[in-house]
Legacy VTK file of the C-alpha trace (Angstrom):
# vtk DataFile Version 3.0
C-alpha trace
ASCII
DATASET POLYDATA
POINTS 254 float
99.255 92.461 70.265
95.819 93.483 68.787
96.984 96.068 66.392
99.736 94.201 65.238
97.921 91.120 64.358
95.138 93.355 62.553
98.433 94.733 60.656
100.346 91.841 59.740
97.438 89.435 58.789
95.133 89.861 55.891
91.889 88.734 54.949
92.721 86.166 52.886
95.607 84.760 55.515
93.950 84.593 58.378
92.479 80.828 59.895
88.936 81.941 60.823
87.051 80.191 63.688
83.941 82.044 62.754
81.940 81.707 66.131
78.460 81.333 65.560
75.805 84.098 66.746
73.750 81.126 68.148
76.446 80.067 70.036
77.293 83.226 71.655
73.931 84.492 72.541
73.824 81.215 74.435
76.485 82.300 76.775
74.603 85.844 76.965
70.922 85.275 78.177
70.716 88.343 80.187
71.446 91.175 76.814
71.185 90.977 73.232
74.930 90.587 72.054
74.616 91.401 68.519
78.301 91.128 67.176
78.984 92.191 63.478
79.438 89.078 61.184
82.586 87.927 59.880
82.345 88.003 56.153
85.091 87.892 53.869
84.694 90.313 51.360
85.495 93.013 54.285
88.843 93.585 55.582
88.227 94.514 59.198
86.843 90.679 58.256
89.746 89.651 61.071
88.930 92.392 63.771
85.326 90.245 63.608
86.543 87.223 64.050
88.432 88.034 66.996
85.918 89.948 68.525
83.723 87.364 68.251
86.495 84.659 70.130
86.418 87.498 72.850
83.173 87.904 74.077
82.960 84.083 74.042
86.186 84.192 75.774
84.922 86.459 78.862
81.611 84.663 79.150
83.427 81.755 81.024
85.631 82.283 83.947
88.547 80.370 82.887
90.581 79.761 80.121
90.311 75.991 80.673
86.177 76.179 79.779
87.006 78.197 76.624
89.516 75.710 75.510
87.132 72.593 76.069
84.353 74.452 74.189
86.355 75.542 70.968
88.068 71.807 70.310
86.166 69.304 71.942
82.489 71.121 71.362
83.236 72.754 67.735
85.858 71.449 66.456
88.012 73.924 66.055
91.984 74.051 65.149
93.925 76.462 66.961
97.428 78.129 66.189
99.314 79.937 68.244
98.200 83.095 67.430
95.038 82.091 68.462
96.234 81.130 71.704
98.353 84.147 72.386
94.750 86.098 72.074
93.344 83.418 74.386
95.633 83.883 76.823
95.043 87.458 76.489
91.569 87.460 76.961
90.495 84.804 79.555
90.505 85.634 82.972
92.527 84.276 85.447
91.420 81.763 87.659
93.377 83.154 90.951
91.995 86.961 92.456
93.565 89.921 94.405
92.819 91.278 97.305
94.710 94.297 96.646
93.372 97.190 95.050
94.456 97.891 91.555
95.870 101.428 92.160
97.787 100.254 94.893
99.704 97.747 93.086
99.742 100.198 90.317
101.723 102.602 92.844
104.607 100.098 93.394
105.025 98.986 90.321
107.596 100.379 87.636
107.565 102.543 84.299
108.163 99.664 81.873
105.642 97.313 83.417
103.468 100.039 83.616
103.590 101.297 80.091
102.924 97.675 78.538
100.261 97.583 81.250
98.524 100.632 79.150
98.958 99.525 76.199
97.246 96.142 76.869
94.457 97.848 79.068
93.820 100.149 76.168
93.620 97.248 73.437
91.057 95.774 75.567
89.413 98.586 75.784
89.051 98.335 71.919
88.005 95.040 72.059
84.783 96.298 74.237
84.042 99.578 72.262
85.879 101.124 69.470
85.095 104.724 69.589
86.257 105.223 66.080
83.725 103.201 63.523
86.111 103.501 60.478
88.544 101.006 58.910
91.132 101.190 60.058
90.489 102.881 63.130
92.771 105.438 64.338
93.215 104.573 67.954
94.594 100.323 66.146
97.184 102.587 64.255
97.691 104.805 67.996
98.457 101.739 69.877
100.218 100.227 67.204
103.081 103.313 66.833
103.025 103.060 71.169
103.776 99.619 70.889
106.826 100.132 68.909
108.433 102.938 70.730
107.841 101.211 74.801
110.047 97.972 73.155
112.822 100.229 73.087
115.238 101.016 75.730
113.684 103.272 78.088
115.299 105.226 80.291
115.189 104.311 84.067
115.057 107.872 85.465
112.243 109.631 83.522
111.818 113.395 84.342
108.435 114.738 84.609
108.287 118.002 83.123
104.586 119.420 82.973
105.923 122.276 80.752
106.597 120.308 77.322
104.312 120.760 74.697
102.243 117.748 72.662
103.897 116.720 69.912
103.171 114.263 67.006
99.013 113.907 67.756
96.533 116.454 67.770
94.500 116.205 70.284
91.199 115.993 68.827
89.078 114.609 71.305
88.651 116.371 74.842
86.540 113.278 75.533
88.490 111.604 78.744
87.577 108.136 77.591
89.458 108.616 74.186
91.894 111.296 74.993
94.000 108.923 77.274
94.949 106.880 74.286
96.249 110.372 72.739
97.985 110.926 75.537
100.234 107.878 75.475
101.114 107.963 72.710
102.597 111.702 72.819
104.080 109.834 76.733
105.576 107.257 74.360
107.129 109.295 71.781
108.335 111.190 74.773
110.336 108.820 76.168
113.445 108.785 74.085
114.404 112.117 75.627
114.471 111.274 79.532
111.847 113.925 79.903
108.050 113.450 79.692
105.144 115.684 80.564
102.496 112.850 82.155
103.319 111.026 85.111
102.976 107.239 83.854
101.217 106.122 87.122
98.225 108.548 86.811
97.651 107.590 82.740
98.089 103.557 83.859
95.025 104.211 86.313
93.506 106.331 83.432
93.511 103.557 80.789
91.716 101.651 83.442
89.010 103.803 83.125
88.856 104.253 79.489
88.286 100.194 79.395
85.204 100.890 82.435
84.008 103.257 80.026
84.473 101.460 77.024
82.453 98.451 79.027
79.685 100.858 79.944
79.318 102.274 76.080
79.131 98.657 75.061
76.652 97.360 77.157
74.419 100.557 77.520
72.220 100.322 74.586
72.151 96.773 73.916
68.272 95.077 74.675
68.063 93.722 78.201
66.006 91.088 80.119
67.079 92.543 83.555
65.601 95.275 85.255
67.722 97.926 85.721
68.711 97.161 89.287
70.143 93.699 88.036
71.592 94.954 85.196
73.986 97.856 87.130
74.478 94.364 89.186
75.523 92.559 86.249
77.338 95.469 84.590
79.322 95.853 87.901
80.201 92.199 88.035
81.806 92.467 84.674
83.458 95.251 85.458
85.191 94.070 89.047
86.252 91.004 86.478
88.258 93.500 83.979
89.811 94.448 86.865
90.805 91.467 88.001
92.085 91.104 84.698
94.167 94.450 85.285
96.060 93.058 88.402
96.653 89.994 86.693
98.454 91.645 84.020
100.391 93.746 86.139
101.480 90.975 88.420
102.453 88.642 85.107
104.303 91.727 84.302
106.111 91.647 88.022
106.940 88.359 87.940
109.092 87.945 84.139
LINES 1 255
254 0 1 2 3 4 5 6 7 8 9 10 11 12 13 14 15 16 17 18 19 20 21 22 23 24 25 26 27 28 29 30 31 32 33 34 35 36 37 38 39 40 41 42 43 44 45 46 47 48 49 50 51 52 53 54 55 56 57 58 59 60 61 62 63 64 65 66 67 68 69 70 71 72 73 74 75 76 77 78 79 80 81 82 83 84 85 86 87 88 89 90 91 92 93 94 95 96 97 98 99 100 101 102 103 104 105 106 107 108 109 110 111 112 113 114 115 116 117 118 119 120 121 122 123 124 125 126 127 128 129 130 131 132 133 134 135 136 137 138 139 140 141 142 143 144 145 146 147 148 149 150 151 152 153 154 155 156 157 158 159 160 161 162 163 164 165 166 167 168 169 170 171 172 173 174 175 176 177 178 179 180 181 182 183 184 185 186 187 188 189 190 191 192 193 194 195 196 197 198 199 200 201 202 203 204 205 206 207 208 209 210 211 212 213 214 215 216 217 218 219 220 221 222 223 224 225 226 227 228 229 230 231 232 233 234 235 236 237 238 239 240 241 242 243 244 245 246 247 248 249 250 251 252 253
């Protein structure tokens, strides 16, 4: 969703709600969250904006506290587009018991490749590995996107033997390399035949975004000692999860 609203909006189109730093180092006592500024003249000037809506976003545990503090506290006018990113980004208000690669295990191919693709977009939205405009791994999830709306076949053959095609892999980094890897799954899956097992790379995008979480928070200024902050660090990270096994069971249930 992400990388196509990065594509299809430019600067000049977008409605801005501009979330002020004041505002959002409010909801972050505990760590300096120094967020680059929105400013016009830029065109990742969009990716700012909403980066800024989701770290406000996860600093509240529902959806329902975000909403009250963007039109009743600032004012602000939301479309739908902003909405579909809420929606994305807020946690859910209900929890799992289950572990995450347990449902992962039961559920099927096509849930499980959109569940990727969103896991790895929020991954982005914690740590883009790639500083440049426009980052490579946007355009990565972007080409995924389109080929997992298409048909897929329902009995995909894992063959170990096929060569990577279409990416080089560039990175032997684990964090980054799963995002190279689905997308050679994706372009993959036209043929019937693919050379990752989809259940193993779903688990793996789940730790890109840990790691991605980690990279975000690990240099940022602190007024925890370290044994709080691995406490807080942890807390945020059983929420993403959470977040996960929403996904997939929103996925189960349409």
């Amino acid at each position: 969703m992400i990388s196509l609203i990065l594509r299809n909006n430019a600067v000049e189109d977008w409605c801005y709600l501009n979330i002020n730093q004041e505002l959002l180092q409010g909801r972050y006592e505990w760590i300096n969250i120094d967020l680059p500024e929105v400013e016009l003249k830029y065109p990742w000037a969009v990716r700012n904006d909403i980066l800024r809506l989701f770290f406000l976003c996860i600093s509240f545990e529902s959806k329902s506290e975000v909403l009250s503090v963007l039109k009743d506290e600032l004012n602000l006018s939301l479309n739908e587009t902003h909405m579909e990113l809420i929606n994305f980004m807020c946690y859910s208000s209900s929890h799992e018991k289950n572990n995450l690669d347990s449902i992962i295990e039961i559920s099927d191919n096509q849930i499980l490749l959109n569940f990727i693709y969103e896991t790895l977009e929020r991954a982005l939205l914690w740590y883009i590995p790639d500083p440049s405009w426009g980052s490579d791994f946007y355009y990565i999830l972007e080409v995924s996107k389109a080929l997992i709306e298409r048909p897929i076949l329902e009995n995909l053959l894992l063959d170990e033997s096929i060569k990577a095609k279409g990416v080089e892999f560039n990175s032997i980094d684990e964090h980054t390399h799963v995002f190279y890897k689905f997308q050679d799954l994706c372009l993959q899956l036209e043929s019937g035949r693919i050379s990752y097992d989809i259940k193993t790379l779903a688990i793996q995008a789940h730790g890109a975004l840990i790691q991605s979480i980690r990279l975000r928070l690990e240099f940022n200024i602190s007024s925890l000692n370290e044994i709080r902050f691995d406490e807080k660090v942890d807390s945020i990270i059983e929420k993403e999860t959470q977040w996960c096994i929403s996904i997939l069971r929103k996925s189960d249930k349409t």
